[in-house]
C-alpha positions as CSV (number, residue, x, y, z in Angstrom):
1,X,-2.2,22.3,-10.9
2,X,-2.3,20.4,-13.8
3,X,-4.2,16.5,-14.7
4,X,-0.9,15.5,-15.5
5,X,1.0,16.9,-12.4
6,X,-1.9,15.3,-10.1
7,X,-1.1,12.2,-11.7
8,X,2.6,12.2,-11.3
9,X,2.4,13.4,-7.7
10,X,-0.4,10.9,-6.5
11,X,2.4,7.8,-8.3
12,X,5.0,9.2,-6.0
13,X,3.1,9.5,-3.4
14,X,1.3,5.9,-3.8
15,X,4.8,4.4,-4.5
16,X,6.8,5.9,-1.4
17,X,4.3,4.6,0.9
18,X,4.2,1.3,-1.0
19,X,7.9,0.6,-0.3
20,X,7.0,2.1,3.5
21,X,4.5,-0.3,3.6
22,X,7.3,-3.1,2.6
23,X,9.6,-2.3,4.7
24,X,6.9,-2.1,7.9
25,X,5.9,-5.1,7.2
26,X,9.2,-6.4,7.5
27,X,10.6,-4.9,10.6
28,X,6.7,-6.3,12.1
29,X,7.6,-9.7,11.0
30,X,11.0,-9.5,12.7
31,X,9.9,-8.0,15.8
32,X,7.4,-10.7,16.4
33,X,8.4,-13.5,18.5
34,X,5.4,-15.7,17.3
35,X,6.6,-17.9,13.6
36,X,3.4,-18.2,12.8
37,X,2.5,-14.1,13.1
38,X,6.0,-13.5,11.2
39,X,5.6,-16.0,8.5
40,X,2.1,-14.3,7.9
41,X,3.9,-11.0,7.5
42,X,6.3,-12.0,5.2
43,X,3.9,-13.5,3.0
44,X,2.1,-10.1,2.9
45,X,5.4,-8.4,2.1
46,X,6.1,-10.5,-0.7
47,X,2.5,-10.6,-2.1
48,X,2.7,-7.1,-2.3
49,X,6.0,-7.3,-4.8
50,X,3.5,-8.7,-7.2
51,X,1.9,-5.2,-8.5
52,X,5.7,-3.6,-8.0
53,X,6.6,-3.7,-11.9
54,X,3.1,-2.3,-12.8
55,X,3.3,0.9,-10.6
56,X,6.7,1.3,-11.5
57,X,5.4,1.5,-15.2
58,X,2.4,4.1,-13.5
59,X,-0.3,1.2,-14.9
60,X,-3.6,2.4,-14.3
61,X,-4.4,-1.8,-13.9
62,X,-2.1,-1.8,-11.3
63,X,-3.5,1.1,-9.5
64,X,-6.9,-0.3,-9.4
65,X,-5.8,-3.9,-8.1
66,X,-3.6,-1.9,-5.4
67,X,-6.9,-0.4,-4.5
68,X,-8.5,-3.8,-3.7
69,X,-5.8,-5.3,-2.3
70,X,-4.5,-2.6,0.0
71,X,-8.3,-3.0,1.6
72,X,-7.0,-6.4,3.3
73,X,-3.9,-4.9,4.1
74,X,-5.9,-2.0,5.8
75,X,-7.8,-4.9,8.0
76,X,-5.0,-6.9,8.7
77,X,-3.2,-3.7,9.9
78,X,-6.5,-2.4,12.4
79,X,-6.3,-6.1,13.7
80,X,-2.7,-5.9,15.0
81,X,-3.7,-1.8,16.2
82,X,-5.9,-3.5,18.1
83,X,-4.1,-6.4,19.6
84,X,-1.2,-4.6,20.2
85,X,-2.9,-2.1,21.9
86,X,-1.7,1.1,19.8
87,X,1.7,-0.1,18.7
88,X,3.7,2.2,16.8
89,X,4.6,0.3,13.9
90,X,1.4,-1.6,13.3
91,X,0.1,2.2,13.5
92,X,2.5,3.2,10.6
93,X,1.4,0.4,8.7
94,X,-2.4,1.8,8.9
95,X,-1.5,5.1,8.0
96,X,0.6,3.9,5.0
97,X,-2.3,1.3,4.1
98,X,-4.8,4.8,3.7
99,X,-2.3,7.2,2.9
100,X,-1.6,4.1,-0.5
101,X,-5.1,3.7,-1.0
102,X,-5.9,7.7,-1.0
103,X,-3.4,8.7,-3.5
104,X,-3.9,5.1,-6.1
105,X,-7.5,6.0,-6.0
106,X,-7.0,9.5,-7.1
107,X,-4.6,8.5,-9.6
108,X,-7.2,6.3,-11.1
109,X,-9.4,9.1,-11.2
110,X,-7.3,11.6,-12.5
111,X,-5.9,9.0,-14.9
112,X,-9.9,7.8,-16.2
113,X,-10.3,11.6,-15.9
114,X,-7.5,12.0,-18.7
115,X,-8.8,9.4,-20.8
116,X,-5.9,6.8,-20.5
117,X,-6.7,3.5,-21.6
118,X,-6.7,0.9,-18.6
């Protein structure tokens, strides 16, 4: 497999379980009976917009922030495992918080390993 066909498969990759990630979030903050839980939630579903129109793009920037920033999502997301005792969709949300951070990290690789230009 080609650089270039590792890179395009690790965007698709990172951006389905982005949007996954979204929409999670969202059916988490609706199924929470707690406002304070669910306000939390949807601020974390719309901080994560912010980097949208830079992966869209394939932005080797954005992949690096959505490296960092996925790390808090990952904690936040082992937190409600946790407290919820193994709930299905806070589970999903872990998986798609790795599964996002996997693939963007090896698209930065692969990208630095091409030579684009951050």
């Amino acid at each position: 497999m080609t650089l270039t066909k590792k890179i395009k498969y690790s965007q698709i990759i990172s951006l389905l379980n982005y949007f996954l990630l979204f929409a999670l979030l969202i059916v988490s903050a609706l199924q929470t009976s707690v406002p304070k839980e669910a306000y939390q939630e949807m601020i974390l579903s719309v901080t994560l917009l912010l980097l949208l129109p830079g992966l869209l793009k394939g932005s080797l920037r954005a992949h690096i922030w959505l490296c960092f920033i996925i790390l808090w999502y990952f904690t936040y997301a082992v937190v409600g495992v946790f407290l919820t005792t193994g709930a299905i969709v806070e589970s999903l949300i872990a998986a798609s918080t790795v599964i996002i951070f996997i693939s963007s990290m090896m698209n930065v690789h692969w990208q630095k390993k091409s030579g684009s230009p951050v």
